[in-house]
C-alpha atoms as one frame of an Amber mdcrd trajectory, in Angstrom:
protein
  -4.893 -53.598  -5.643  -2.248 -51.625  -4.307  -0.819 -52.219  -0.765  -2.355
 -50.055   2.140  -0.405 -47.636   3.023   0.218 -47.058   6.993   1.726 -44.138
   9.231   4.125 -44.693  12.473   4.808 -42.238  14.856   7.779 -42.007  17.323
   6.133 -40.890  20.335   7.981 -39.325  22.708  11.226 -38.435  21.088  13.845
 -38.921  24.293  12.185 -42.698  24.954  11.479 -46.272  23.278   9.567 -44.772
  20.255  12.869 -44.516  18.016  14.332 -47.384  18.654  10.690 -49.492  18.177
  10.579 -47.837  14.955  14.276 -49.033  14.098  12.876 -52.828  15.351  10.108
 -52.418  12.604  12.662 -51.054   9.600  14.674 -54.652  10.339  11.869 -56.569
   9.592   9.884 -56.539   5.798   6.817 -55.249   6.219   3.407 -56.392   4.089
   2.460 -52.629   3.478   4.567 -49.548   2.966   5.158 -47.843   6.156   6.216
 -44.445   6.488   7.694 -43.113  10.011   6.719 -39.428  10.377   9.424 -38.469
  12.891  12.819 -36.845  12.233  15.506 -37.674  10.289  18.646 -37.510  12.569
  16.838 -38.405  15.886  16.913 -41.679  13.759  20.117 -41.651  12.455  21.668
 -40.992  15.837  19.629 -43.435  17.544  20.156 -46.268  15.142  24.120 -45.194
  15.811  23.392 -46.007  18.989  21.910 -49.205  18.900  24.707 -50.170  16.558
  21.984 -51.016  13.707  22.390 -50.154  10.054  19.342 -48.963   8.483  18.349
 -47.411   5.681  16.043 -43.963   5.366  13.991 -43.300   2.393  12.889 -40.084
   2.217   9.488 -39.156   1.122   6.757 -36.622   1.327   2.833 -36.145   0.535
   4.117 -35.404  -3.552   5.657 -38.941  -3.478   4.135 -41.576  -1.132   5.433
 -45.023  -2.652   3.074 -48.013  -3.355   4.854 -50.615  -2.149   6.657 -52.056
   1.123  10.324 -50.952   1.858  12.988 -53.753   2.220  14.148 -55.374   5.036
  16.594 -52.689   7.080  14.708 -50.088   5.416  12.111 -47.503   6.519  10.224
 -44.565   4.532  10.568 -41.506   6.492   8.425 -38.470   6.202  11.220 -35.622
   7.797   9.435 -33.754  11.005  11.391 -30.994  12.834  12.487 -31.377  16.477
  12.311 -28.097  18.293  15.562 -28.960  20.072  18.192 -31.589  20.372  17.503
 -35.041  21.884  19.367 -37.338  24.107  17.607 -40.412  24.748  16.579 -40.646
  28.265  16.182 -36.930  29.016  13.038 -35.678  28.758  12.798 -32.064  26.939
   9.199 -30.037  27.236  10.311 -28.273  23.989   9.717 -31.361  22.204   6.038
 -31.322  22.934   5.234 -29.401  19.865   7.311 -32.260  17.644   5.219 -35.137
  19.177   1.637 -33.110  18.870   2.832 -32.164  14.817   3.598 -35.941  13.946
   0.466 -36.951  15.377  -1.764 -34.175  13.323   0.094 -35.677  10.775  -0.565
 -38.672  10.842  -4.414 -38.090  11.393  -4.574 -36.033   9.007  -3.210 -38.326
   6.547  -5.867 -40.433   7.685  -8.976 -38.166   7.134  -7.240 -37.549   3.466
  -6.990 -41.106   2.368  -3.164 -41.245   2.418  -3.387 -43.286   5.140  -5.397
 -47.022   5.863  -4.514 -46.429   9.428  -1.542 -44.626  12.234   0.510 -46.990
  14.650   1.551 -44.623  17.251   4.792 -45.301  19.875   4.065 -44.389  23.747
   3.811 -40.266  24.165   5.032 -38.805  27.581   1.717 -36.835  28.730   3.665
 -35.345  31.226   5.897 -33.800  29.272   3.289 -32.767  26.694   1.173 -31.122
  29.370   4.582 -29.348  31.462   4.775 -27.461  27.801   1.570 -25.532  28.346
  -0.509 -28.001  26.286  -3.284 -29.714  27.660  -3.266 -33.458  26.681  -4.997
 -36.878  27.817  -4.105 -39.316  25.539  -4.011 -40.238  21.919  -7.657 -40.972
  21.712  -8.837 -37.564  23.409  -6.257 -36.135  20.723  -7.558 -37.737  17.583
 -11.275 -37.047  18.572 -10.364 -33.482  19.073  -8.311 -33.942  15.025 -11.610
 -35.280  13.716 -14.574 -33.455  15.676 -16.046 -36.776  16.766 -17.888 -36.204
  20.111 -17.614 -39.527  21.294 -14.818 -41.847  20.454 -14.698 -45.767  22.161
 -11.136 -47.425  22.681 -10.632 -50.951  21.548  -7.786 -53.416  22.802  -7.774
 -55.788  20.116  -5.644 -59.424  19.936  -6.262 -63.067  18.902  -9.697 -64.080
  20.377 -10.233 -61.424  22.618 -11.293 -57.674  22.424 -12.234 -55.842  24.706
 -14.215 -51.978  24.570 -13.668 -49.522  26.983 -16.511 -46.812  28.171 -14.095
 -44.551  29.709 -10.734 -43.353  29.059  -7.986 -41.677  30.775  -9.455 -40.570
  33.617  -8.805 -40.184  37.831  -9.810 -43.228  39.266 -12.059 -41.113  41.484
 -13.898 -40.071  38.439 -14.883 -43.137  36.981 -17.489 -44.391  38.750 -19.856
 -40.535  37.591 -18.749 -41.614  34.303 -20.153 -44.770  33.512 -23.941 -43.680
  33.102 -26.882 -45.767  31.451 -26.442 -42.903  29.018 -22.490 -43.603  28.098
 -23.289 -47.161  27.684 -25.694 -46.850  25.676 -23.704 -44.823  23.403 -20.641
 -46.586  23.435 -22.701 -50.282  22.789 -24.259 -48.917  19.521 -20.846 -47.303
  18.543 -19.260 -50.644  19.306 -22.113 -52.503  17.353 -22.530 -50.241  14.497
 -18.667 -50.489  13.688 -18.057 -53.844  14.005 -20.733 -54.661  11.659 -19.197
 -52.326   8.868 -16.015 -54.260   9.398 -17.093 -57.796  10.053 -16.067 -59.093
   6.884 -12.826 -56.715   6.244  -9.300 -57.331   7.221  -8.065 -56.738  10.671
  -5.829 -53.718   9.482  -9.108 -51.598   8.239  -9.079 -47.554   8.279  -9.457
 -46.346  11.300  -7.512 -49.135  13.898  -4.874 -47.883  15.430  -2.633 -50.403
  16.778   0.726 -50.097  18.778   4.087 -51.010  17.686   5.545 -54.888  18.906
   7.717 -54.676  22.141  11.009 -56.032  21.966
């Protein structure tokens, strides 16, 4: 069987994303992953950090089948809209974060991909650019139509569901109806039976990158 194949997104451009995609290129990984950012932000960043790393390119016409070596990372080239200098955050970049996450997604609904892992997104930033945006979640239910979506934080012996997401604190307590829970417990249930005896890494997680 061939290895799943997995996408990684940078996040916002200007912050940790990079460089947490740079951490994951040192180490050999059990499935190919392919980073769907740009190019030179990488290059530059990883000149930066003072690591050596190499970029394989690819695209949708040549996805490879199995893991990259060790100081090694598939890339997927993405466009920035303008220059970036870690630490400075640019609203013209907005456009680059939203494109590598429909990308991603997408890759999902297609098959290409088992699953995303996404790096932390400025939604400041994203919304200052004209663009309304909550979250990752909110974004990827939009991508796929799905009316309701439920969050899961997932580690060793503990997960834990949520039945809202990104909202005001003030708006919360409306939220939570018998009505939501209801919805979000069969959601929950129905799911986690169709995965009960699959790997963790199944279509459809989407898990965030290690910290340092």
């Amino acid at each position: 069987m061939k290895p799943k194949r997995f996408a990684l997104t940078p996040g916002e451009p200007a912050g940790i994303g990079p460089d947490l995609c740079l951490l994951l290129a040192s180490q050999a990984q059990p499935h190919p992953l392919i980073a769907i950012t740009n190019r030179d932000l990488l290059i530059e960043r990883a000149a930066q950090l003072g690591v050596v790393v190499d970029l394989l390119p690819v695209t949708p016409d040549n996805w490879p089948d199995v893991p990259a070596p060790a100081n090694s990372l598939y890339v997927w080239d993405t466009p920035l809209n303008t220059k970036v200098t870690a630490g400075q955050l640019d609203k013209a970049n907005a456009a680059f974060v939203l494109q590598t996450l429909t990308r991603a997604g997408q890759g999902c609904l297609d098959g290409h991909f088992a699953g995303m892992i996404t790096a932390p997104v400025h939604k400041g930033v994203i919304n200052d650019s004209g663009i309304a945006f909550s979250g990752h979640t909110e974004f990827l239910a939009d991508l796929t139509h799905t009316a309701q979506v439920v969050m899961m934080l997932a580690t060793r012996g503990l997960r834990v569901a949520l039945v809202t997401t990104h909202l005001p604190l003030r708006e919360i307590a409306d939220a939570i109806t018998p009505e939501r829970l209801e919805r979000v417990t069969r959601i929950l249930y129905t799911d986690l039976q169709k995965i009960r005896h699959r790997p963790a890494t199944h279509p459809g997680v989407r898990a965030q990158p290690p910290r340092r």
